[in-house]
N, C-alpha and C positions, 0 to 999 in steps of 0.2 A: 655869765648870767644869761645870755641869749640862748643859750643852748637848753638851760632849763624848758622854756618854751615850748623849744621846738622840739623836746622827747615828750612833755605830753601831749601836742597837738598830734604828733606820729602814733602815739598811742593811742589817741583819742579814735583818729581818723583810719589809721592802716590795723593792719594784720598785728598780734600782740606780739610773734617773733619780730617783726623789722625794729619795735622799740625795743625792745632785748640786746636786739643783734646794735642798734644804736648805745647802749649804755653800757654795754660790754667793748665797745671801739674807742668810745668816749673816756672807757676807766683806764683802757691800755696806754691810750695816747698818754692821760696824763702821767702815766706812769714811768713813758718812754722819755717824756719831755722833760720829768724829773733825773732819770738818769743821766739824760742832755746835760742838765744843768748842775750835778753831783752834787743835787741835795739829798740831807740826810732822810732817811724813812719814804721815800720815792715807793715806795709797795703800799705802804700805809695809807701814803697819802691819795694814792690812787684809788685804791682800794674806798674810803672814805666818800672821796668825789663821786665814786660809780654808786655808792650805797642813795645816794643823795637822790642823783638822776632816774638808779631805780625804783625810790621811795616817787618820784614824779612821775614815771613809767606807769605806777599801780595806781595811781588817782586815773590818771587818764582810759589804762583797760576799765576801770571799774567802775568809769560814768559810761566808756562806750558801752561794756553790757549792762547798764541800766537803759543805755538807752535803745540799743537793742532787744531786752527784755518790754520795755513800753512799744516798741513798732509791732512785736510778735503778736501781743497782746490784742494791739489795734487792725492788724490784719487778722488774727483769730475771728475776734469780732465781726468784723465786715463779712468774712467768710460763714459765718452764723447768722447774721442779719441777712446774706445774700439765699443761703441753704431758708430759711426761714420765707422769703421773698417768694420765693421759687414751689413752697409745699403752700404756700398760699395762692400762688398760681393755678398750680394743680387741683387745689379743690376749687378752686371756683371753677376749672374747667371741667370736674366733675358732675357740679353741681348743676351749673349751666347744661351740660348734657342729660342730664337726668330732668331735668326743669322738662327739656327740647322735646325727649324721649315717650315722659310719662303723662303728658299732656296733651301737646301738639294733635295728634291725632284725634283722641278723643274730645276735643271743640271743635276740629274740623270736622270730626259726625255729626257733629252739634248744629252746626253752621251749613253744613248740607242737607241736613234733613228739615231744616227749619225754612231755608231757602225755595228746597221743593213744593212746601206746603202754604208757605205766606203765598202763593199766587195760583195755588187751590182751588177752581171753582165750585168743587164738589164741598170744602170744608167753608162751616158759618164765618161771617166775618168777622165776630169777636175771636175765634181762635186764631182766623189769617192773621189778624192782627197783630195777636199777643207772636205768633210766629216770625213776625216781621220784626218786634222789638226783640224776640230771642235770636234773630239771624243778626243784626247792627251790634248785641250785646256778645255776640261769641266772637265775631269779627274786630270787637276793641279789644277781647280778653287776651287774644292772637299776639295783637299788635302791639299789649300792654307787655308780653310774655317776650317776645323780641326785643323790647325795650329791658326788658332787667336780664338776658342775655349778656345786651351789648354792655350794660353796666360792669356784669363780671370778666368783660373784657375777652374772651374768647375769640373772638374773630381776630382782634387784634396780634395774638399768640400764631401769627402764619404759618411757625415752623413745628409747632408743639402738637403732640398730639394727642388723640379724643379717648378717652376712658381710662387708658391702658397703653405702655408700650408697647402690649404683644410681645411681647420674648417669653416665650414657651420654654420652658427650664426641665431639669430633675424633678425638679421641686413642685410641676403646677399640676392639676388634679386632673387628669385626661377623663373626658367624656365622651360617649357615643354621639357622633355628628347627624346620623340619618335621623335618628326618633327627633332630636331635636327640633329639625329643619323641617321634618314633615310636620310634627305639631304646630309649630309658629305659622308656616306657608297656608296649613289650613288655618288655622285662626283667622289670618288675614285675609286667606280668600271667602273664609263668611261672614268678615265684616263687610265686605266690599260687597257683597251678595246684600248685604240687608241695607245697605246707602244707596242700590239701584244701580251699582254700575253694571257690566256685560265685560266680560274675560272670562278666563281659565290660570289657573296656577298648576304647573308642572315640576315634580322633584324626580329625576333621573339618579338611578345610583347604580353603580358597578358591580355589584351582587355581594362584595365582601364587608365584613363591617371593620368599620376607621374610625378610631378614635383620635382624638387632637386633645392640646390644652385646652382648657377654660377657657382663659382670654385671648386664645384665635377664635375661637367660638363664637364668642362674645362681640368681637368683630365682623364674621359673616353675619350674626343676627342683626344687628344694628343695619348692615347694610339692608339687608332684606329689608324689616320694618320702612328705611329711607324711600326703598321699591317702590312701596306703597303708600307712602305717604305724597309722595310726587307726582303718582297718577291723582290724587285728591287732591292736590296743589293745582294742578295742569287742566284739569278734566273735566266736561258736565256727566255729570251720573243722568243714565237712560241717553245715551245720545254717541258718547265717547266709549269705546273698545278696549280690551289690555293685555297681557300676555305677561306672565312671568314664569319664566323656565332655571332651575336652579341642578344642577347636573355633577353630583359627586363620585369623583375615581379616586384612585390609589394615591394621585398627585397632588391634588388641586379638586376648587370647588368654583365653577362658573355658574354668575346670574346674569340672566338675559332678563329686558323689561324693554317693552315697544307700548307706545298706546297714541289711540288717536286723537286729533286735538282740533274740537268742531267748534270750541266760542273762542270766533276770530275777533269778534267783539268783545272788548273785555268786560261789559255788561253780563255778555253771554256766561262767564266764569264762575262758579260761586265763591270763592274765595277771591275773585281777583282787587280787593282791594286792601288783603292782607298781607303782608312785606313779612320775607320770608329771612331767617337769621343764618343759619345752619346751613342746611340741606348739602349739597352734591361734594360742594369744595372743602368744606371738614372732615365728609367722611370720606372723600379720597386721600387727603394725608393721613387719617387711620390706615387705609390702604398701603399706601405707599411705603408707611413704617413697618410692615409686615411683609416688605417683598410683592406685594400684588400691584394688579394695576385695574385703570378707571380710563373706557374710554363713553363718551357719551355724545349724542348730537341732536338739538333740536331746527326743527323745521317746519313748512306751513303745515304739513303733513301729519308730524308726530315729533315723538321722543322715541330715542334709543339707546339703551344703555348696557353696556356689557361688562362685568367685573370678574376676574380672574385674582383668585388667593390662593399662593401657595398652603398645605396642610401643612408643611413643616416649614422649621425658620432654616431659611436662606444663609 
């Protein structure tokens, strides 16, 4: 009777051959022991004993895969809640860049122009005014806008990255890189023309034209936009200098950005008392996931930034 046991625990627990190979040892023995003992029907009776063991054999397979079918099930799940976990990651780190992207800038026009003009002495003082509560109100929108960033937890995500893998496939829809680059570069440099800053924007290209995927694309722009957005982070408009050089070949597409940095006082800043979410360190791991690279340096002097992305995936 002990042995009942221990063929379904073997079943339970091992391989369903080793209880087989158990029940089949177990019917021989008894079979052999009967011949030992030259009693009659010794086959029989073997035979009988083994049906027994392996009636105990099939309970035991048949909870192990029950219970093997509930572990599947629960690792299915997790694996689904984890997949699940993970596209909610993504969009919020979507969302949160879009938030960063579509915004950001245009309060920080807001916030510089308003700045320039609240201390006016040419403009009456009920509009200085109203300009001074519209430069404190763009400056909390900023702050407010960083704050529901760090909600969707993005920063937190160090290794993840911004918009897009960038894996340029078969499959992604190649577009012309110069018309792009040149449209945005200008845009930006007449916005920066109309906030008062003093620079030049420069797009160099190799004379042939180069298409990429979309979402390398969409990477270089993003970076550019950052360009600019960091001399307006950094900078007084009318005072402070800038340079952006953006230079496409057959290989790669390098951005250069130098600008000077004259409010050593952080009064002197127009932005300086809004706390920045994003900026440099997110979009170098967009970078980084794309094969490129991000080196930058600031000083009493200025900032310097030079970014290098390959056109094609590494």
């Amino acid at each position: 009777m002990v042995m009942f046991p221990v063929v379904g625990l073997l079943a339970y627990y091992a391989v369903p051959l080793y209880a087989i190979g158990a029940v089949c040892l177990l019917s021989v023995s008894n079979m052999l022991f009967n011949f030992h003992e030259r009693y009659e029907g010794a086959v029989t009776s073997g035979l009988a004993v083994g049906m027994f063991y392996l009636a105990v054999a099939v309970v035991g397979i048949v909870l192990a895969n029950r219970r093997d079918t509930i572990a599947t099930k629960e690792k299915l799940f997790e694996a689904q809640r984890a997949q699940r976990e993970l596209e909610e990651i993504k969009g919020n780190q979507r969302l949160a860049k879009q938030i960063h992207d579509s915004i950001t800038q245009e309060i920080s026009a807001i916030a510089i122009q308003s700045w320039q003009w609240k201390d006016d002495d040419a403009i009456p003082e009920k509009p200085k005014k109203a300009m001074g509560s519209i430069y404190e109100a763009s400056q909390a929108a900023l702050n407010n806008m960083h704050d529901v960033i760090d909600v969707l937890k993005l920063e937190d995500q160090s290794d993840s990255p911004l918009r897009t893998e960038a894996k340029s496939d078969d499959g992604s829809r190649c577009v012309d890189v110069e018309e792009r680059i040149r449209d945005l570069v200008g845009k930006e440099q007449q916005s920066m023309n109309r906030l008062g800053y003093h620079g030049q924007s420069l797009v160099n290209h190799a004379g042939q034209r180069i298409s990429i995927a979309e979402d390398r694309l969409n990477v270089i722009t993003d970076c550019i936009r950052e360009l600019y957005a960091n001399i307006i982070r950094h900078t007084v408009p009318g005072k402070d200098t800038f340079a952006v050089s953006v230079t496409v070949d057959a290989g790669k597409i390098s951005l250069t950005e130098t600008n000077t940095i004259s409010g050593k006082d952080i009064e002197d800043i127009p932005l300086a008392h809004v706390r920045h979410g994003l900026g440099l360190k997110a979009h170098r791991r967009a970078i980084e996931n794309i094969g490129g690279v991000m080196r930058s340096r600031a000083d009493d002097d200025g900032w310097f930034i030079h970014i290098e992305i390959p056109l094609e995936e590494q």
